[in-house]
ROZAMI-714974 format. One record per residue (C-alpha): residue number from 1; residue in one letter; x, y, z. Coordinates in steps of 0.001 Angstrom, whole numbers. Layout:
! residues N
R    i  aa       xx       yy       zz
R  NUM   A        X        Y        Z
...
! end
This chain:
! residues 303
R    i  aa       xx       yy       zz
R    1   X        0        0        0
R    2   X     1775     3117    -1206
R    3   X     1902     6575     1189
R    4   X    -1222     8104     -613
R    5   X    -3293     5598      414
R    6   X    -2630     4947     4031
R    7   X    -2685     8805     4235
R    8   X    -6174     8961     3030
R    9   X    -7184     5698     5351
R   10   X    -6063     7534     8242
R   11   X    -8163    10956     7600
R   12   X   -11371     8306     7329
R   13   X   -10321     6710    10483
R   14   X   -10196    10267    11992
R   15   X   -13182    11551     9988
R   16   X   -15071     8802    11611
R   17   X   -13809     8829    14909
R   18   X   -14787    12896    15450
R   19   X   -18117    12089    13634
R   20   X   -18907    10414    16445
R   21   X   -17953    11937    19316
R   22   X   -19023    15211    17607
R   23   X   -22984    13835    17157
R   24   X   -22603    13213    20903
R   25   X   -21467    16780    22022
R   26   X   -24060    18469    19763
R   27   X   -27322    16107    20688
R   28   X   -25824    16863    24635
R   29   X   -25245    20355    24490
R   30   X   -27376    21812    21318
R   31   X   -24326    24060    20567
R   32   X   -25032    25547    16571
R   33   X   -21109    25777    16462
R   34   X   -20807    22108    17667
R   35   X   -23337    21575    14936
R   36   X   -21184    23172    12362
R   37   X   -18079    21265    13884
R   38   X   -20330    18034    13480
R   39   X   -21295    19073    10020
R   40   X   -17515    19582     8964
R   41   X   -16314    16135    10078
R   42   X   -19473    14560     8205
R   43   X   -17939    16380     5447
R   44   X   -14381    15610     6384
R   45   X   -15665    11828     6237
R   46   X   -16962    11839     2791
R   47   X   -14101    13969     1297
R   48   X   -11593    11565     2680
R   49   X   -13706     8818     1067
R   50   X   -13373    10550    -2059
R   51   X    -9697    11073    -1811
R   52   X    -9022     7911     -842
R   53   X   -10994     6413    -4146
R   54   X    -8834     9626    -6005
R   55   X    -5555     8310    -5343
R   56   X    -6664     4560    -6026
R   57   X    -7533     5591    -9406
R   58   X    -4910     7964    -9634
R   59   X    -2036     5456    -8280
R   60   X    -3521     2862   -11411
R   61   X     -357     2629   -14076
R   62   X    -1039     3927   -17844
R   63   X    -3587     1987   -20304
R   64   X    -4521     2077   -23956
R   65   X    -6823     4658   -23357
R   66   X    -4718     6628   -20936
R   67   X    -1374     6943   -21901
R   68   X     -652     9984   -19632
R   69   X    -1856     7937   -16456
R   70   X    -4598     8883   -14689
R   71   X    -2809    11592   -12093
R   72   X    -5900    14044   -12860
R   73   X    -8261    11531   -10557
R   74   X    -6764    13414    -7609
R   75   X    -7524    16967    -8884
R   76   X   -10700    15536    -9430
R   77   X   -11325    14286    -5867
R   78   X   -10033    17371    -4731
R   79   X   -12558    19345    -6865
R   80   X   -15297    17362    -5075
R   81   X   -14367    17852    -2132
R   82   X   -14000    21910    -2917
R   83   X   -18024    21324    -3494
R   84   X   -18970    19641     -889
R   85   X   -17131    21938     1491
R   86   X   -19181    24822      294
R   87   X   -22369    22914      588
R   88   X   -21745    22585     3846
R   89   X   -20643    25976     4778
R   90   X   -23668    27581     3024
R   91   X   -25921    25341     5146
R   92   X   -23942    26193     8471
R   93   X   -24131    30240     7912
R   94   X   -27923    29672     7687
R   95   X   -28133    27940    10306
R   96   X   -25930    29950    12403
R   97   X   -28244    33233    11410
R   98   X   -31175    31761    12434
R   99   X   -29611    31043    15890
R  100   X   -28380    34386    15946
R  101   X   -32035    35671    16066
R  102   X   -33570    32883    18106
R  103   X   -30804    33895    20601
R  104   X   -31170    30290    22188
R  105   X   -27962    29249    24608
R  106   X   -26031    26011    24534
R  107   X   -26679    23603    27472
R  108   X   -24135    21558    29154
R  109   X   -20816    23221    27495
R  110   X   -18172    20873    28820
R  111   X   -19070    18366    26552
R  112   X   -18593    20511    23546
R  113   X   -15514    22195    25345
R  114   X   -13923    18297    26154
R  115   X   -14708    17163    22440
R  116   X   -13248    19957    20431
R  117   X    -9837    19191    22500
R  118   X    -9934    15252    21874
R  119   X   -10873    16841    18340
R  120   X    -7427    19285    18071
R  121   X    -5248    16908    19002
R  122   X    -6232    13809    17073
R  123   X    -6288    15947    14149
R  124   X    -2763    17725    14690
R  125   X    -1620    14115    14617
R  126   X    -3321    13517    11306
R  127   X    -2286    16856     9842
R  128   X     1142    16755    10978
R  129   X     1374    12562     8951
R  130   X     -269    14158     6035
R  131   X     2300    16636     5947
R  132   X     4819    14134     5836
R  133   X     2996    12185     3384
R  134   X     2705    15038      867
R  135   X     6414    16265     1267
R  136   X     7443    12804      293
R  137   X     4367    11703    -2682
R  138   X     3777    15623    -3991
R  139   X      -81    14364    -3860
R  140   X    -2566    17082    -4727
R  141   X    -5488    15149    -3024
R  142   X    -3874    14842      647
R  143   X    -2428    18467       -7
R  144   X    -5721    19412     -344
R  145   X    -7252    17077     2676
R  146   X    -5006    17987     4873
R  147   X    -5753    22124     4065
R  148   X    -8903    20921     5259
R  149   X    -8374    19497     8443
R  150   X    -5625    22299     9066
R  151   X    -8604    24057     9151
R  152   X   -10351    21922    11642
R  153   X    -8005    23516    14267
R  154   X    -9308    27024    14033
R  155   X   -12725    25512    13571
R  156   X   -12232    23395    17060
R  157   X   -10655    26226    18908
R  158   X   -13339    28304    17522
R  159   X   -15947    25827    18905
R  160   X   -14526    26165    22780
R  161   X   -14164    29752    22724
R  162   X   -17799    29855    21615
R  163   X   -19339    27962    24012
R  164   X   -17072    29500    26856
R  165   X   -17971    32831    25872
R  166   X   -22020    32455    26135
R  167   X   -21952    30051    28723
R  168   X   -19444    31053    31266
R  169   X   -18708    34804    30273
R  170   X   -22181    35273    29585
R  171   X   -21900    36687    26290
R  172   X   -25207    36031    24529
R  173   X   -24999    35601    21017
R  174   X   -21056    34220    20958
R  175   X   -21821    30480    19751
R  176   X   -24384    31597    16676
R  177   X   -21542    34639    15891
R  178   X   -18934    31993    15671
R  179   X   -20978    29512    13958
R  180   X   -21129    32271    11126
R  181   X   -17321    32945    11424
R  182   X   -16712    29355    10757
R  183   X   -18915    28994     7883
R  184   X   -17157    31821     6459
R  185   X   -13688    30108     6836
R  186   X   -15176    27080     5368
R  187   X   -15940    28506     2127
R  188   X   -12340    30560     2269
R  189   X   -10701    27120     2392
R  190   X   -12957    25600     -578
R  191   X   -11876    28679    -2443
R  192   X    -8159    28278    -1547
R  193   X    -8366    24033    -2619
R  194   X    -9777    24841    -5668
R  195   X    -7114    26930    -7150
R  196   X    -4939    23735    -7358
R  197   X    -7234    21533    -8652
R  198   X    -8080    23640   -11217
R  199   X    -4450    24579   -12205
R  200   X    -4019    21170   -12200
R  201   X    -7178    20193   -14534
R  202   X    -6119    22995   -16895
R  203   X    -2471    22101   -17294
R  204   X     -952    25066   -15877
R  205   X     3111    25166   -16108
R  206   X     4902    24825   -12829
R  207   X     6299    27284   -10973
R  208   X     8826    30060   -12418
R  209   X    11207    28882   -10121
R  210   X    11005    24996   -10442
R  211   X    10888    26026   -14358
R  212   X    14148    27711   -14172
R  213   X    15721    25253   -12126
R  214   X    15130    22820   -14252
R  215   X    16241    24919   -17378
R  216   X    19553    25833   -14787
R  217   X    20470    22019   -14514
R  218   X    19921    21324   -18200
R  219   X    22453    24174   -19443
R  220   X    25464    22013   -17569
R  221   X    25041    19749   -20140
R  222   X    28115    20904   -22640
R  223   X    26551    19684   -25821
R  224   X    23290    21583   -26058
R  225   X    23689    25001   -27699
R  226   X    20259    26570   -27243
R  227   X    16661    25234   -25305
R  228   X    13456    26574   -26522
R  229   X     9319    25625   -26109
R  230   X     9449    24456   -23122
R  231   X     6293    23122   -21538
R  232   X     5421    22088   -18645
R  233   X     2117    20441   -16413
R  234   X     1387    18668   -13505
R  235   X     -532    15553   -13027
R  236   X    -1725    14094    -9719
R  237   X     2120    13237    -8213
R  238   X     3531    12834   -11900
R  239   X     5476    15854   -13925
R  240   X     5443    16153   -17595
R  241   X     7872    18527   -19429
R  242   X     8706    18776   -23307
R  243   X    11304    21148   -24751
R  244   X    13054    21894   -28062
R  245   X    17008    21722   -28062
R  246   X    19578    23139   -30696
R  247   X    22117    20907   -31359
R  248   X    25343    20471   -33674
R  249   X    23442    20466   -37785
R  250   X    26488    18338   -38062
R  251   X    26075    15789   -35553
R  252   X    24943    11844   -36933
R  253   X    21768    10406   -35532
R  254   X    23121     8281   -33527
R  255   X    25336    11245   -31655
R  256   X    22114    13604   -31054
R  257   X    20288    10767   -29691
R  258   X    23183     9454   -26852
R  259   X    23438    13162   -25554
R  260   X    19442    13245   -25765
R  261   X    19687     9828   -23404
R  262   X    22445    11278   -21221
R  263   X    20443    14205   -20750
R  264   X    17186    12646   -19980
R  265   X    18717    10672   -17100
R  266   X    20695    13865   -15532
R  267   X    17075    15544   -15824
R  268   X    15348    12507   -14473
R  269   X    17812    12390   -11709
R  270   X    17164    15830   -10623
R  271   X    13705    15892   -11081
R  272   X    12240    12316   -10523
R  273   X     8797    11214   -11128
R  274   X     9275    13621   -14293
R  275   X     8400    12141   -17644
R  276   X    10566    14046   -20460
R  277   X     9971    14121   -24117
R  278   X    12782    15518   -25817
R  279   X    12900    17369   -29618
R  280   X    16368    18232   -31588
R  281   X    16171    20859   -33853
R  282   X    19255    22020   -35620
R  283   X    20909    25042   -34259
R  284   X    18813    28527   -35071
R  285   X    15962    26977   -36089
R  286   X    12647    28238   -34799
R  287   X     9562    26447   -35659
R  288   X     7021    29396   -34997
R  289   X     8815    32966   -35559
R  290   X     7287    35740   -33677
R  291   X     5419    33249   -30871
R  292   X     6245    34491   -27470
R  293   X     5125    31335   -26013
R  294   X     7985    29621   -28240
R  295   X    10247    30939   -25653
R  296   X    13827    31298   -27740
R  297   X    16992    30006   -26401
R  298   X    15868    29850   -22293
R  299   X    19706    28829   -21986
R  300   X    21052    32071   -22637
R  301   X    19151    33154   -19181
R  302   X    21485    30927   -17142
R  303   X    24875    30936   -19716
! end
């Protein structure tokens, strides 16, 4: 079972765990932010679910009919998840509003208060394994799990200071006014998980820096005279790049394609999980004059 996976069996296991005890608070103390807590780890539940069947499909090697893999499962499970988050926080600000008008206060706090902290700390565990998980995989569908539960902290803490406030400072009002700010932060978190789904989904390039690394650590290579077109995407935990090269007119077939090979591997060996396609063009040519996207000679940047 690869890193992804267990990742994503753990945030079920936790999902599940807080479900429960979470059901329990809110039925004991009839808290509307213990509601919204509850309502986030039902959500947390089926968003693992979904990441977890994400990076099954996403972890499956290339077929017939998908020779690129099928990385983009994860940006899809993460896109999913985006929606279901801001379901859920739509349905929470209601229902925090209402409160706010029914001005109705929580019963029996310490539940809520002794949930939310089993709550923080099981999921600082979880976030802090996730974290580890996506440093090592690069998995877009943990990344954006664990953003979630990261979340869960401020939506915990928020929870106790809530209940604390209107119940033992007296503060009428404080649980429904939090239950809104959480809502709130909910839908800022869908918002900031979608950006790199989408990026994903629509084959943005990488990064200018990663980009000119990678150009940096091809220009060692003595043989190549100029590096043009270069492309780059993302897929799930996979790379893809493509780039034009100038090389020698002069050089034999067989030449251009050994430093082609050589190259590849010192690429592939800075940059692994990175699938390369490689084209030689003789020196000065350029395939689409006046095309800023062409990108001419990117070597000269780092020469």
């Amino acid at each position: 079972m690869n890193l992804a996976r267990r990742a994503a069996l753990a945030s079920v296991a936790c999902a599940m765990l807080l479900g429960g005890l979470k059901a329990w608070a809110a039925w004991r103390t009839g808290s509307v932010a213990v509601l919204a807590s509850l309502a986030d780890s039902v959500l947390d539940l089926v968003a693992s679910l979904v990441t977890l069947a994400g990076v099954h499909w996403a972890s499956q090697p290339a077929d017939d009919k998908h020779r690129f893999g099928h990385g983009k499962a994860e940006a899809l499970a993460a896109l999913f998840q985006v929606a279901v988050i801001a379901v859920s926080a739509s349905a929470i600000l209601l229902r925090a509003s209402q409160r706010l008008m029914e001005r109705q206060a929580s019963v029996e706090p310490e539940y809520g208060i002794a949930v939310s902290l089993v709550a923080i700390l099981v999921t600082l565990a979880l976030t802090r394994y996730q974290r580890s998980v996506v440093r090592r995989t690069g998995s877009l569908a943990i990344g954006t799990d664990r953003i979630h539960y990261e979340s869960d902290l401020f939506l915990n803490g928020a929870v106790i200071a809530a209940l604390a406030l209107e119940s033992y400072a007296g503060i009428a009002g404080a649980d429904a006014v939090f239950g809104l700010a959480i809502g709130l932060w909910l839908l800022f978190g869908a918002w900031r998980a979608s950006v790199d789904a989408i990026g994903q989904l629509m084959d943005k390039e990488w990064p200018e820096e990663k980009r000119r690394r990678f150009v940096e650590v091809a220009a060692r290579h003595p043989e190549l005279i100029g590096l043009h077109d270069l492309r780059t995407r993302t897929s799930g935990t996979r790379d893809f790049v493509q780039f034009h090269i100038w090389m020698d007119p002069g050089m034999t077939v067989a030449a251009a394609h050994a430093v082609v090979e050589k190259l590849e591997a010192e690429l592939g060996a800075a940059f692994p999980g990175t699938e390369i396609l490689i084209h030689v063009d003789p020196e000065g040519q350029v395939d689409e004059p006046g095309n800023p996207l062409a990108e001419t000679d990117l070597l000269k940047e780092t020469r």
